[in-house]
MDAnalysis code that builds the backbone (N, CA, C; Angstrom):
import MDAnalysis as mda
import numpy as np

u = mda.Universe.empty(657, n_residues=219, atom_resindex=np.repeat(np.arange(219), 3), trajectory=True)
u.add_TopologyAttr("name", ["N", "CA", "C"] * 219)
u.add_TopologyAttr("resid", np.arange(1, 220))
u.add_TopologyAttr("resname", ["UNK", "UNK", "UNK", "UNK", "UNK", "UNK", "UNK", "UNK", "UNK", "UNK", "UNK", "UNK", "UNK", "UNK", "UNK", "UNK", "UNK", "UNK", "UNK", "UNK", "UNK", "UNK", "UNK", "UNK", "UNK", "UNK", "UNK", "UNK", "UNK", "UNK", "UNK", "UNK", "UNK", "UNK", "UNK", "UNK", "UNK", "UNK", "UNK", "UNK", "UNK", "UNK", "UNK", "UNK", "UNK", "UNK", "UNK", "UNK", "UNK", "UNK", "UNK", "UNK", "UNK", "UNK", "UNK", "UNK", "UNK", "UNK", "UNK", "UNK", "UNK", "UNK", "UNK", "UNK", "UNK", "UNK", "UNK", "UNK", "UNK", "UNK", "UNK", "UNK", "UNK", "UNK", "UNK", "UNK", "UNK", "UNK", "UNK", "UNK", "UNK", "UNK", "UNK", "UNK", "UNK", "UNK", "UNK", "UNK", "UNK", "UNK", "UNK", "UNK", "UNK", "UNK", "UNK", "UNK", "UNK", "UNK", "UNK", "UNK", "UNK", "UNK", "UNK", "UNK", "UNK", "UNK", "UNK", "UNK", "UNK", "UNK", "UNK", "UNK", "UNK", "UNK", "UNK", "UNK", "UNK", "UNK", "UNK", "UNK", "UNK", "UNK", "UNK", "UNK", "UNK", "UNK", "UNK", "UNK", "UNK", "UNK", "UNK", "UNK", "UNK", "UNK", "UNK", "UNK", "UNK", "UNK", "UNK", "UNK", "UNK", "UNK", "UNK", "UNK", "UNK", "UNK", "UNK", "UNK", "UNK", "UNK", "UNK", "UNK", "UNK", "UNK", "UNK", "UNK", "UNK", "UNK", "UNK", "UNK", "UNK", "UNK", "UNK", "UNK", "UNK", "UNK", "UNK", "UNK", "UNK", "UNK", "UNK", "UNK", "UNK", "UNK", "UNK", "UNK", "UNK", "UNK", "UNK", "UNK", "UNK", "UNK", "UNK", "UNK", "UNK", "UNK", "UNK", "UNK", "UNK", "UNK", "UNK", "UNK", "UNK", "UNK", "UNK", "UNK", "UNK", "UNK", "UNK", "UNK", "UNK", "UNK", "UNK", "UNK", "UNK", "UNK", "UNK", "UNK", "UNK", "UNK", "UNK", "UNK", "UNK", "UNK", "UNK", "UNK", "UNK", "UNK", "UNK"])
u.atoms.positions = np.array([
    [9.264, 4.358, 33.191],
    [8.976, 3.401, 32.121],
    [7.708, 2.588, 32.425],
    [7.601, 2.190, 33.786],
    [6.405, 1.453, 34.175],
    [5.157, 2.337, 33.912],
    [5.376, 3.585, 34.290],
    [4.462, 4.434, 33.862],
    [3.516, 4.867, 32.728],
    [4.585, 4.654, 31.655],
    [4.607, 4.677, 30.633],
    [3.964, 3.667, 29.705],
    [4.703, 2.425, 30.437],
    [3.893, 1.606, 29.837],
    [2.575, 1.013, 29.977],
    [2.114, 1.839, 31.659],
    [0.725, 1.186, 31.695],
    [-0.082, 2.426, 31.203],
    [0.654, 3.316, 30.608],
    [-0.709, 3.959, 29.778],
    [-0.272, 3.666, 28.258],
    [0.394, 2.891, 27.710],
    [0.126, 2.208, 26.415],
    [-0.575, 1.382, 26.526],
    [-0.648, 0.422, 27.237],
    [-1.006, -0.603, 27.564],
    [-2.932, -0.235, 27.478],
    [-3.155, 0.903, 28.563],
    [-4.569, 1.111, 28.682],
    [-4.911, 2.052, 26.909],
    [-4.434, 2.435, 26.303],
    [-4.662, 3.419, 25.198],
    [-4.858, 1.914, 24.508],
    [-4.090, 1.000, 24.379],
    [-4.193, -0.180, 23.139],
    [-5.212, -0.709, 23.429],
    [-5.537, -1.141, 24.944],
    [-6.951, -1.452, 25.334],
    [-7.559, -1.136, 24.363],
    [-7.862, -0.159, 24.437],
    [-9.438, 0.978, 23.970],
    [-9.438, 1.080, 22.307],
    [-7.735, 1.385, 22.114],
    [-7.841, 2.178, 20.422],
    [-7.104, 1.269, 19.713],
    [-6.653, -0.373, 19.875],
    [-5.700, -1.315, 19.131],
    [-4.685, -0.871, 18.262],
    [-3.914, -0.107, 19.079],
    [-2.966, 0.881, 18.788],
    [-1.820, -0.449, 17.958],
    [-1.682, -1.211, 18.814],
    [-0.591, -2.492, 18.060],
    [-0.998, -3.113, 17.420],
    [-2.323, -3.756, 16.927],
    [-2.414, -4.410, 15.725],
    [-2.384, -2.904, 14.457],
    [-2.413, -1.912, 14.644],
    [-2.568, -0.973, 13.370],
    [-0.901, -0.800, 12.965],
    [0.047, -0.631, 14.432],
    [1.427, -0.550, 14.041],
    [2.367, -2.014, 13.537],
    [1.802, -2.887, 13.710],
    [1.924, -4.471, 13.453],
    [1.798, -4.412, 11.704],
    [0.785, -3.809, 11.664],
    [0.885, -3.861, 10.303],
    [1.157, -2.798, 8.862],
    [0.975, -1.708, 9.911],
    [2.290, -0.888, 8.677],
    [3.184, -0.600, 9.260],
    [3.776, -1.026, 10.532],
    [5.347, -0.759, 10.370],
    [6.214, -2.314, 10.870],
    [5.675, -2.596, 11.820],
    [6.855, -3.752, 12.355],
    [6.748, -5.383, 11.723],
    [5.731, -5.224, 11.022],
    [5.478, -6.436, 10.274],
    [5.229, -6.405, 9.095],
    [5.533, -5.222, 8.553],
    [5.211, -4.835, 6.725],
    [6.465, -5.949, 6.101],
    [5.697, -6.653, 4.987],
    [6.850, -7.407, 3.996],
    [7.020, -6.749, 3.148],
    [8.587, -6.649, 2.803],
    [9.261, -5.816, 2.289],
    [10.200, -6.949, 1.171],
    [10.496, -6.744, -0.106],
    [11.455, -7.454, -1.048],
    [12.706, -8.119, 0.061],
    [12.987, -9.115, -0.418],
    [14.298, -10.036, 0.542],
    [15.471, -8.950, -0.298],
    [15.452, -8.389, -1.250],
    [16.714, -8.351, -2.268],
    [17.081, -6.839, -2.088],
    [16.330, -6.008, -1.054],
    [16.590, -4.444, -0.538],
    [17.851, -4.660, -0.329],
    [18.674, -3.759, 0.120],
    [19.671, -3.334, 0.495],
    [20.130, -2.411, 1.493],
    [20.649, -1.742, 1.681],
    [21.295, -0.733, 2.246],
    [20.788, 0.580, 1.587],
    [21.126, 0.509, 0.479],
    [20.798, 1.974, -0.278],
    [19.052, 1.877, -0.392],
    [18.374, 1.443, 0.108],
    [17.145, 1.427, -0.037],
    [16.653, 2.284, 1.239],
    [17.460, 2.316, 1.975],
    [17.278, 3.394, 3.295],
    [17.164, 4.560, 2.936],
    [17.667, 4.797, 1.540],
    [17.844, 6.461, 1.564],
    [16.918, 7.700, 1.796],
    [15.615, 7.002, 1.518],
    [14.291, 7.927, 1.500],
    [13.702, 7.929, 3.019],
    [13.714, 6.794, 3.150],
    [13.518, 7.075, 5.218],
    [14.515, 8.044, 5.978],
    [16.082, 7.554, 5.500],
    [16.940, 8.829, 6.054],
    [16.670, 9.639, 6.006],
    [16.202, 9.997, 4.772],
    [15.907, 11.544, 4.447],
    [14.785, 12.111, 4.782],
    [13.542, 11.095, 5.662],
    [12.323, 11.438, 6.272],
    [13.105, 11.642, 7.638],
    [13.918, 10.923, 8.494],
    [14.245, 11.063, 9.573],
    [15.461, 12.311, 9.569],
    [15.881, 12.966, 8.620],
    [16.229, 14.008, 9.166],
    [15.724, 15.038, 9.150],
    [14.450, 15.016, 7.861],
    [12.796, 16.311, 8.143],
    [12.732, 15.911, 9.502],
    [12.201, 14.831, 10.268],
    [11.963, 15.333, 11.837],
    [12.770, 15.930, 12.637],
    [13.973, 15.377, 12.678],
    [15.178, 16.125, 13.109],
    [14.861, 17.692, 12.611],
    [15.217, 18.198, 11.595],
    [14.961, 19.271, 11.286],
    [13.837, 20.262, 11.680],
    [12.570, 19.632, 12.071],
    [11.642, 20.370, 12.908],
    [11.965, 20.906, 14.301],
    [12.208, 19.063, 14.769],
    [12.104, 19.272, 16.441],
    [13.215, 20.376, 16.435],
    [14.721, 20.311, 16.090],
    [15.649, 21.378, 16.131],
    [15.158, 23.066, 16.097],
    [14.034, 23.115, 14.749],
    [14.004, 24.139, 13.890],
    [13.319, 24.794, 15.194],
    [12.086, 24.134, 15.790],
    [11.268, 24.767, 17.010],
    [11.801, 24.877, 17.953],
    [12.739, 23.826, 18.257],
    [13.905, 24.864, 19.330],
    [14.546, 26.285, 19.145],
    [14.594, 26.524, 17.689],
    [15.534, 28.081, 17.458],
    [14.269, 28.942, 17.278],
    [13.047, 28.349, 16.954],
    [11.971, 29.119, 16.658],
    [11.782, 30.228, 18.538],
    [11.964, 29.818, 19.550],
    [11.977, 30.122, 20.841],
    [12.823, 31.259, 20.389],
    [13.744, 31.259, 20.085],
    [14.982, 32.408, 20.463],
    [15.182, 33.484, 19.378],
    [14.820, 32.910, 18.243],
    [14.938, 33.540, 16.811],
    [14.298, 34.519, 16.690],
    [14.586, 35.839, 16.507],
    [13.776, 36.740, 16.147],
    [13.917, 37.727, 14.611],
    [12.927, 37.139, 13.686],
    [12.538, 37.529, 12.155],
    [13.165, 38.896, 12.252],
    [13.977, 39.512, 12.551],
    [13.742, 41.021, 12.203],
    [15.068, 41.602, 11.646],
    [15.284, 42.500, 10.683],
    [16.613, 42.659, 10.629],
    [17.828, 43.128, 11.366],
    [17.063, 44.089, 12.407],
    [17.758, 44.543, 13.255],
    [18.096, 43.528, 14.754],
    [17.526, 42.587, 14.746],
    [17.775, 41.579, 15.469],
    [17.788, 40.074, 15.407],
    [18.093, 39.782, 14.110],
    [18.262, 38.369, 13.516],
    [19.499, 38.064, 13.836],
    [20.599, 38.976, 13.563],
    [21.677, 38.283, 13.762],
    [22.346, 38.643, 15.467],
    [21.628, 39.068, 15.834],
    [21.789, 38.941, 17.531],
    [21.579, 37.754, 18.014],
    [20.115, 37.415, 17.557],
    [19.144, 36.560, 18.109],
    [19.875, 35.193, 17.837],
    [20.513, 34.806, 16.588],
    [21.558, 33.201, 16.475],
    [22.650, 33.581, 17.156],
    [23.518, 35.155, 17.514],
    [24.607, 35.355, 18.367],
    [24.367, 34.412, 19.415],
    [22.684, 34.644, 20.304],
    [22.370, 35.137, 21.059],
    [22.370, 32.911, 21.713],
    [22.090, 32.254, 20.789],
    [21.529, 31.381, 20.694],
    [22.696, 30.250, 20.258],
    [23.769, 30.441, 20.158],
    [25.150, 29.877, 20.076],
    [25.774, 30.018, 20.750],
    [25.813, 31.138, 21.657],
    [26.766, 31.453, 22.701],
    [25.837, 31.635, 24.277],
    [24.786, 32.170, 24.029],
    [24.434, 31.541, 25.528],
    [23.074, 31.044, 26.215],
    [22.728, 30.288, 24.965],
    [21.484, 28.923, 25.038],
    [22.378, 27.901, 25.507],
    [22.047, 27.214, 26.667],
    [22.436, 25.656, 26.797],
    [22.732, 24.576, 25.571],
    [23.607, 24.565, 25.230],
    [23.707, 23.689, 23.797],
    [23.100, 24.208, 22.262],
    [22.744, 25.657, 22.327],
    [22.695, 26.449, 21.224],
    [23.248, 26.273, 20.255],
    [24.585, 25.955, 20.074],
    [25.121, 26.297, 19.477],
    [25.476, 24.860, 18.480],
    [24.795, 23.521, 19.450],
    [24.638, 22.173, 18.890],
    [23.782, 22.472, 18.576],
    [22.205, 22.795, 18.693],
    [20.778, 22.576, 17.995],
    [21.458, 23.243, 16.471],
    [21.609, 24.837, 16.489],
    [21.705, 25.165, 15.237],
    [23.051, 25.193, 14.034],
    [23.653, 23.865, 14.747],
    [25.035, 23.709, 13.993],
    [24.045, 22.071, 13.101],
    [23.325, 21.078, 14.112],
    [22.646, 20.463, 13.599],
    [21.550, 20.726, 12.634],
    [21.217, 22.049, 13.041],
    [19.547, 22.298, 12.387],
    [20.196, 22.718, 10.747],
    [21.745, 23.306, 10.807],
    [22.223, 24.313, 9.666],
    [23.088, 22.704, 8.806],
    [23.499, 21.868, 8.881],
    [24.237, 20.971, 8.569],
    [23.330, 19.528, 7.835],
    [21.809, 20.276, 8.469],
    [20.595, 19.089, 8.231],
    [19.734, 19.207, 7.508],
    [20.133, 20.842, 6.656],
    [19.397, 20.969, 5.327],
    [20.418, 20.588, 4.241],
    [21.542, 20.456, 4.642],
    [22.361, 20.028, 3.258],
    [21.985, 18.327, 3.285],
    [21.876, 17.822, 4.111],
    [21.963, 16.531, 4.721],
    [20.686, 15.958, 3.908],
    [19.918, 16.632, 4.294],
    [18.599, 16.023, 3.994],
    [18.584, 16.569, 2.652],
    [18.981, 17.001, 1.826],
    [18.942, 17.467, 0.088],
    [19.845, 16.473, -0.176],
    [21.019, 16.110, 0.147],
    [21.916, 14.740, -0.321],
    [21.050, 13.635, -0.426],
    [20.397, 13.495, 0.731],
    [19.834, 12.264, 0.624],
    [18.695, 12.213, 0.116],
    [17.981, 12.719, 0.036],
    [16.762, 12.840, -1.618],
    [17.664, 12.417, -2.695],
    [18.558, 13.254, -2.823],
    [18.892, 13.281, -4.275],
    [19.817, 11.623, -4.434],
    [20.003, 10.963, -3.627],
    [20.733, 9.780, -3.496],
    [19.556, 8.473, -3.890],
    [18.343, 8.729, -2.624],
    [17.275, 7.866, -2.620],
    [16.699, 8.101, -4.188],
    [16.819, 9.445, -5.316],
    [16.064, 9.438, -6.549],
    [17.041, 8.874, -7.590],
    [18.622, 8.716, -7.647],
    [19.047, 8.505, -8.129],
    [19.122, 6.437, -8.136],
    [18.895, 6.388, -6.805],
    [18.618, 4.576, -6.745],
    [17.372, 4.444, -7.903],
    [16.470, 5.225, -7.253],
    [15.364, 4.924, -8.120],
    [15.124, 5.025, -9.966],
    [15.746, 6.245, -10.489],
    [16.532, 6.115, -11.897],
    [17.234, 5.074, -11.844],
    [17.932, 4.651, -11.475],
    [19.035, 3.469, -11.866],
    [18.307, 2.458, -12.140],
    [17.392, 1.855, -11.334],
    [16.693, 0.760, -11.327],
    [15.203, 0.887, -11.694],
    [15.189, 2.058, -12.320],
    [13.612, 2.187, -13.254],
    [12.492, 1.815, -12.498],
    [12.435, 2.167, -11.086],
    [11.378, 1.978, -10.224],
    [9.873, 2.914, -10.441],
    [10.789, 4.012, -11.021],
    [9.931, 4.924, -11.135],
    [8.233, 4.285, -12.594],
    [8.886, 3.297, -13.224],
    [7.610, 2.942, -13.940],
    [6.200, 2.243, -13.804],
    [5.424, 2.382, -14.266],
    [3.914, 1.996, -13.665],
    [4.038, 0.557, -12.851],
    [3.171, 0.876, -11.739],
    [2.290, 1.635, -11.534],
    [2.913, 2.668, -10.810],
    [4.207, 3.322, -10.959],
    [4.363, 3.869, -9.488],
    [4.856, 5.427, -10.257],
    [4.205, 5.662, -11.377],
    [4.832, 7.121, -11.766],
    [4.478, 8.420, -10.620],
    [3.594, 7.983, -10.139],
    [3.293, 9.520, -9.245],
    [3.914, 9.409, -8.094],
    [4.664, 8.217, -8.045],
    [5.675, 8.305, -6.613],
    [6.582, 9.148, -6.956],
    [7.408, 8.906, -8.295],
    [8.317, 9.577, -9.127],
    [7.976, 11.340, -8.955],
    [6.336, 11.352, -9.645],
    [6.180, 12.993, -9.911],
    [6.329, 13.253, -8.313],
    [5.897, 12.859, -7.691],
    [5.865, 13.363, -6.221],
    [7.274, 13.226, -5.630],
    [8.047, 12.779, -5.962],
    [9.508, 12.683, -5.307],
    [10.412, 13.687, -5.659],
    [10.065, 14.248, -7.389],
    [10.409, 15.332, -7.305],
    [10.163, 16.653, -6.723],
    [8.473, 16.994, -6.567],
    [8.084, 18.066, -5.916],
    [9.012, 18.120, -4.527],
    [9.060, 16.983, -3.953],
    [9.955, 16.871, -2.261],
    [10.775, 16.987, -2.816],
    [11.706, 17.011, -3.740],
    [13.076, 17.460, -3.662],
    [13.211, 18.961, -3.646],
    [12.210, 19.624, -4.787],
    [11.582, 20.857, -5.104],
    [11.490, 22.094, -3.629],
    [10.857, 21.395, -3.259],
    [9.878, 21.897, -1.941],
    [11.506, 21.718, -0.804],
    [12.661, 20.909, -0.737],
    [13.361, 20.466, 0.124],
    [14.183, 21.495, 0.258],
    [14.724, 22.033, -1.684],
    [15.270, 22.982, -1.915],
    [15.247, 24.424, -1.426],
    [13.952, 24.851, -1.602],
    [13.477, 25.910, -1.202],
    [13.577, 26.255, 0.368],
    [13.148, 25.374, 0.679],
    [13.157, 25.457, 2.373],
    [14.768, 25.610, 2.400],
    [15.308, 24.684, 2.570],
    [16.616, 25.315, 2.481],
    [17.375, 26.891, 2.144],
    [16.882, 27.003, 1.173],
    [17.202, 28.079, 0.782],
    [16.609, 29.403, 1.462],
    [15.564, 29.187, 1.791],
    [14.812, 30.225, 2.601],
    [15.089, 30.329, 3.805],
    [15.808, 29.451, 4.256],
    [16.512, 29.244, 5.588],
    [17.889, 29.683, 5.789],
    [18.549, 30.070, 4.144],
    [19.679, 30.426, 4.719],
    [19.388, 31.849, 4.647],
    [18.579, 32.789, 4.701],
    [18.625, 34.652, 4.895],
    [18.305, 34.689, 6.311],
    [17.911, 33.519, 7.155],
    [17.131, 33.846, 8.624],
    [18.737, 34.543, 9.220],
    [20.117, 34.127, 9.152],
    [20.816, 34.773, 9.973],
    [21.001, 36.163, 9.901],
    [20.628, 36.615, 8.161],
    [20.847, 37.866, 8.058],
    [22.185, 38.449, 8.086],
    [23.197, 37.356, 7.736],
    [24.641, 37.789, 7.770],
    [24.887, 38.537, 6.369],
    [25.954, 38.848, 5.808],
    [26.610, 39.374, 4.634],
    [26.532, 37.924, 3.704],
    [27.188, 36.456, 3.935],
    [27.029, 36.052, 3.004],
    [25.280, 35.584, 2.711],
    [24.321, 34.980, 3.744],
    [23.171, 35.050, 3.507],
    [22.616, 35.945, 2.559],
    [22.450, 37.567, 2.820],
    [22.085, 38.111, 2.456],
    [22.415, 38.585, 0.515],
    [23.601, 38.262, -0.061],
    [24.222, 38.071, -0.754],
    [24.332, 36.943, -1.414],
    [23.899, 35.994, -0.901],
    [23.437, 34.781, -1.506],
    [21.737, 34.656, -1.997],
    [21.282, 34.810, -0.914],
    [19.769, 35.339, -1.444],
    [19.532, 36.367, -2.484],
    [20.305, 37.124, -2.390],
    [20.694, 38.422, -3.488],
    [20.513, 37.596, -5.148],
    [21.614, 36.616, -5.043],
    [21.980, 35.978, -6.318],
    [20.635, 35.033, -6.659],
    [20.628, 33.630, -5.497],
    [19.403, 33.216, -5.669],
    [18.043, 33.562, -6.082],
    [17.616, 35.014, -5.896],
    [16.315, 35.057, -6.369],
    [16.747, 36.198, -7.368],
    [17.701, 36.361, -7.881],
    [17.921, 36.884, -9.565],
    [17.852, 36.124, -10.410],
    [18.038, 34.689, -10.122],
    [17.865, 33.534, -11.356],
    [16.724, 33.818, -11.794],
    [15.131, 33.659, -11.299],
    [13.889, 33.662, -11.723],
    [13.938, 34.661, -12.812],
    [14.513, 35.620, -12.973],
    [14.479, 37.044, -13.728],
    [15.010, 36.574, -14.726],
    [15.745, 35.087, -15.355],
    [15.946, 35.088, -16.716],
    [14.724, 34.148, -17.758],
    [13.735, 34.112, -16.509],
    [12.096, 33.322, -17.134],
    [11.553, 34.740, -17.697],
    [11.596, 34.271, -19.344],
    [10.862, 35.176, -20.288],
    [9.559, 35.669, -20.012],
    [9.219, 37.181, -19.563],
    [8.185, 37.780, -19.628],
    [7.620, 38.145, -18.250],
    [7.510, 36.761, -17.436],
    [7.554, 37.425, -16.095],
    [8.707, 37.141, -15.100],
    [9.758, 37.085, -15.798],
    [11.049, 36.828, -14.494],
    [11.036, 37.735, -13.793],
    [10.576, 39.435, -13.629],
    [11.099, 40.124, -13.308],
    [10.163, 40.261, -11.945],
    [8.843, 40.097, -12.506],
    [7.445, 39.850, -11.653],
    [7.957, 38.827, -10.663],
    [8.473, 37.052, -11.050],
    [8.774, 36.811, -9.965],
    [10.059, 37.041, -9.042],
    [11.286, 37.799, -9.473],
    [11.896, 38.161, -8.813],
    [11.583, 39.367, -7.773],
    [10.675, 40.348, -8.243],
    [10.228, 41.269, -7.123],
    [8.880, 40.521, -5.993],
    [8.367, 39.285, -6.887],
    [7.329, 38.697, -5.972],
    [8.186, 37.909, -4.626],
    [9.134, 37.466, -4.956],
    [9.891, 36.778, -3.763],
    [10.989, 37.624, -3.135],
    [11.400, 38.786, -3.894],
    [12.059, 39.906, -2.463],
    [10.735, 40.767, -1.933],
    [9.736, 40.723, -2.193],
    [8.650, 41.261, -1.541],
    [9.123, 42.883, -1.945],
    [9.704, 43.524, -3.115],
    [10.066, 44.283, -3.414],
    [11.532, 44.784, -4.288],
    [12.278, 45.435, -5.174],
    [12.881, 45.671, -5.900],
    [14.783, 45.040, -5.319],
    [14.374, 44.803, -3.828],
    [15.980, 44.558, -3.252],
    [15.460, 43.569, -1.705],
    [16.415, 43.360, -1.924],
    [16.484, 42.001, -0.388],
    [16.370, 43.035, 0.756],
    [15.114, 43.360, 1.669],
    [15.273, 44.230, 2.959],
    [14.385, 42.756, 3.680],
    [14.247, 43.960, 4.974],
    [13.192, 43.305, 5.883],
    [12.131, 42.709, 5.789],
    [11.514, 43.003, 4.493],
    [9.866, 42.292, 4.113],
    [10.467, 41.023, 3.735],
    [11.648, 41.099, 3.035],
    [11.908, 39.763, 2.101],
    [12.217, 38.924, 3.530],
    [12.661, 39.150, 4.760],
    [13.270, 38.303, 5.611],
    [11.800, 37.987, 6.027],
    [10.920, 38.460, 6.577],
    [9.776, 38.176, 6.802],
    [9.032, 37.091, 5.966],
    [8.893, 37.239, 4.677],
    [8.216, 36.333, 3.817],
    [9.459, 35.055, 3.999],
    [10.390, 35.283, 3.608],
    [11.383, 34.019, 4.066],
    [11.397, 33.485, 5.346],
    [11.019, 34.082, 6.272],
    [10.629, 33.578, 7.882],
    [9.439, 32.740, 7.712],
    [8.606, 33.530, 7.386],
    [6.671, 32.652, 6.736],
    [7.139, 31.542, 6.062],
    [7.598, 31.718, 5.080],
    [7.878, 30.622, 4.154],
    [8.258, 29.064, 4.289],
    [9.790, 29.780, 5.116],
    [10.712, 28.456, 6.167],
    [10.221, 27.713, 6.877],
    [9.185, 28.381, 7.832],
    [8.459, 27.979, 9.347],
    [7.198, 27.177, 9.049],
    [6.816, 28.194, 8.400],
    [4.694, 27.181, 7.811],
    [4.502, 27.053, 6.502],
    [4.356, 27.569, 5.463],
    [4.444, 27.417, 4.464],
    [4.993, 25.611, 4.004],
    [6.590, 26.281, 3.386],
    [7.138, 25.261, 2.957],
    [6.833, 23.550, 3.906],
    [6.784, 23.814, 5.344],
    [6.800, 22.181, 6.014],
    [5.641, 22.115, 6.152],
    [4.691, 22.587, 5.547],
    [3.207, 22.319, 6.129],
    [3.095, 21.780, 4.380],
    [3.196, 22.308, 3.135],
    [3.457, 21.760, 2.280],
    [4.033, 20.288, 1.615],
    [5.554, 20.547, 2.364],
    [6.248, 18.980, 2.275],
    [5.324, 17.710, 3.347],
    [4.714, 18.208, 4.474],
    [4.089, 16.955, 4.855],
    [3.027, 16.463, 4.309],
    [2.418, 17.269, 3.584],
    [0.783, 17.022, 2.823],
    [1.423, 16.523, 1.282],
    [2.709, 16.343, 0.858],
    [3.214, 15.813, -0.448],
    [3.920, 14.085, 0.602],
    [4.431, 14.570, 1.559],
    [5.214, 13.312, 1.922],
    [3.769, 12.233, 2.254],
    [2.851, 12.681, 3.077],
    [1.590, 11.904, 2.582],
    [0.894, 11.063, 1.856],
    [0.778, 12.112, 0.757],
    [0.794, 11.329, -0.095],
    [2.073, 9.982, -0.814],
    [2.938, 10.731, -1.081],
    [4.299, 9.414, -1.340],
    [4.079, 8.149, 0.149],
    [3.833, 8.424, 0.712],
    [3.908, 7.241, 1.756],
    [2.603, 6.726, 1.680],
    [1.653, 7.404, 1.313],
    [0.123, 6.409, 1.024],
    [0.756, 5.701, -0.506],
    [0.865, 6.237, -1.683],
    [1.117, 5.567, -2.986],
    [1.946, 4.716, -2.473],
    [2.885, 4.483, -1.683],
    [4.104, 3.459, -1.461],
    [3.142, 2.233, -0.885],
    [2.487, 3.010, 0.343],
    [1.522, 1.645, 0.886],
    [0.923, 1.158, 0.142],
    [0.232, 1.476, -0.850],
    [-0.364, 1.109, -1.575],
    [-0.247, -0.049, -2.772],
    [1.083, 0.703, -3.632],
    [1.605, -0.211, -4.508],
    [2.794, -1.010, -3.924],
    [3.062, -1.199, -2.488],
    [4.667, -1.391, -2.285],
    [5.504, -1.381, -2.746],
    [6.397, -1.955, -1.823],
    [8.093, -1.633, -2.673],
    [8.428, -2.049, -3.660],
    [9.031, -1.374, -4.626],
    [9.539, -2.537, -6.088],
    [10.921, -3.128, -5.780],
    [10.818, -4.166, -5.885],
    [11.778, -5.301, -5.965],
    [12.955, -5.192, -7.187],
    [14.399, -4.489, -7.065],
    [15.097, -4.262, -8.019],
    [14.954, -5.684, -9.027],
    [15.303, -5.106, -10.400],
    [15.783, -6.190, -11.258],
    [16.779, -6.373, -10.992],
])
């Protein structure tokens, strides 16, 4: 800890690391009349990190392939050191983190936060729910089990009832006419870089517009 702290100590020297955190995080004024349920959108940022640091732990062991996907979580539940906690957390923390979006947007409907100046917090809160979904969803074919695979089956047949090109995007997201190995691949891409390299360049933004206009103060 001493250690530790004399290289904060020398970094603040140089780069005034604490007056910048002084003032957007430990000293930001915030409405007296928040609550409890006003947490909901930070929860739901703190279990995206959770969800990384976890996700790059299984990223080590996980292997994209069909013939060895579902070895590779065997492999990684039963004899990784606490395997079987990372991806019981990592699998329990995409439902987790979709509850709580959808909790933190429903405060915000209730109490009409969403109106000027702050509509593009709104448009942008949906894309993260959007974007939250997907990842999720693209995350559940990585085991490559029977119901995964069968669920993904159903999931990307919905697109196919969008008039004219449903059918285009249903073969664009199995990467072909049926759920094989390409589709686990593009769903591997998708899960890993894609989708979270996406949600952080949208969460960005929502956390600059927030700094910006701050918090609204319920009626």
């Amino acid at each position: 800890m001493r250690l530790l702290k004399a290289c904060y100590e020398a970094l603040d020297k140089r780069y005034h690391i604490t007056p910048v955190l002084e003032k957007n995080l430990t000293k930001k004024w915030v409405p007296r009349t928040l609550g409890w349920a006003a947490c909901f959108g930070g929860l739901a940022f703190l279990v995206f990190l959770i969800q990384v640091f976890t996700g790059v732990l299984l990223l080590i062991y996980y292997k994209p392939d069909p013939g060895r996907a579902w070895d590779s979580v065997t492999f990684i539940k039963s004899n990784v050191p606490m395997g079987w906690l990372i991806q019981r957390v990592h699998s329990v923390g995409a439902n987790l983190m979709i509850a709580l979006a959808i909790m933190h947007m429903a405060r915000i409907a209730y109490y009409k936060i969403y109106r000027a100046p702050r509509e593009l917090h709104w448009v942008s809160g949906v894309i993260l729910l959007g974007l939250t979904t997907f990842l999720a969803f693209t995350g559940y074919l990585l085991p490559w089990t029977n119901l995964s695979y069968w669920g993904a089956s159903v999931g990307t047949e919905i697109p196919g009832a969008v008039p004219v090109v449903g059918e285009q995007i249903v073969t664009w997201a199995r990467r072909g006419p049926t759920i094989s190995g390409e589709t686990l691949g593009f769903f591997f891409a998708m899960h890993v870089w894609v989708l979270p390299a996406t949600i952080v360049v949208f969460l960005g933004m929502h956390f600059a517009m927030i700094r910006r206009t701050g918090i609204s103060k319920p009626l």
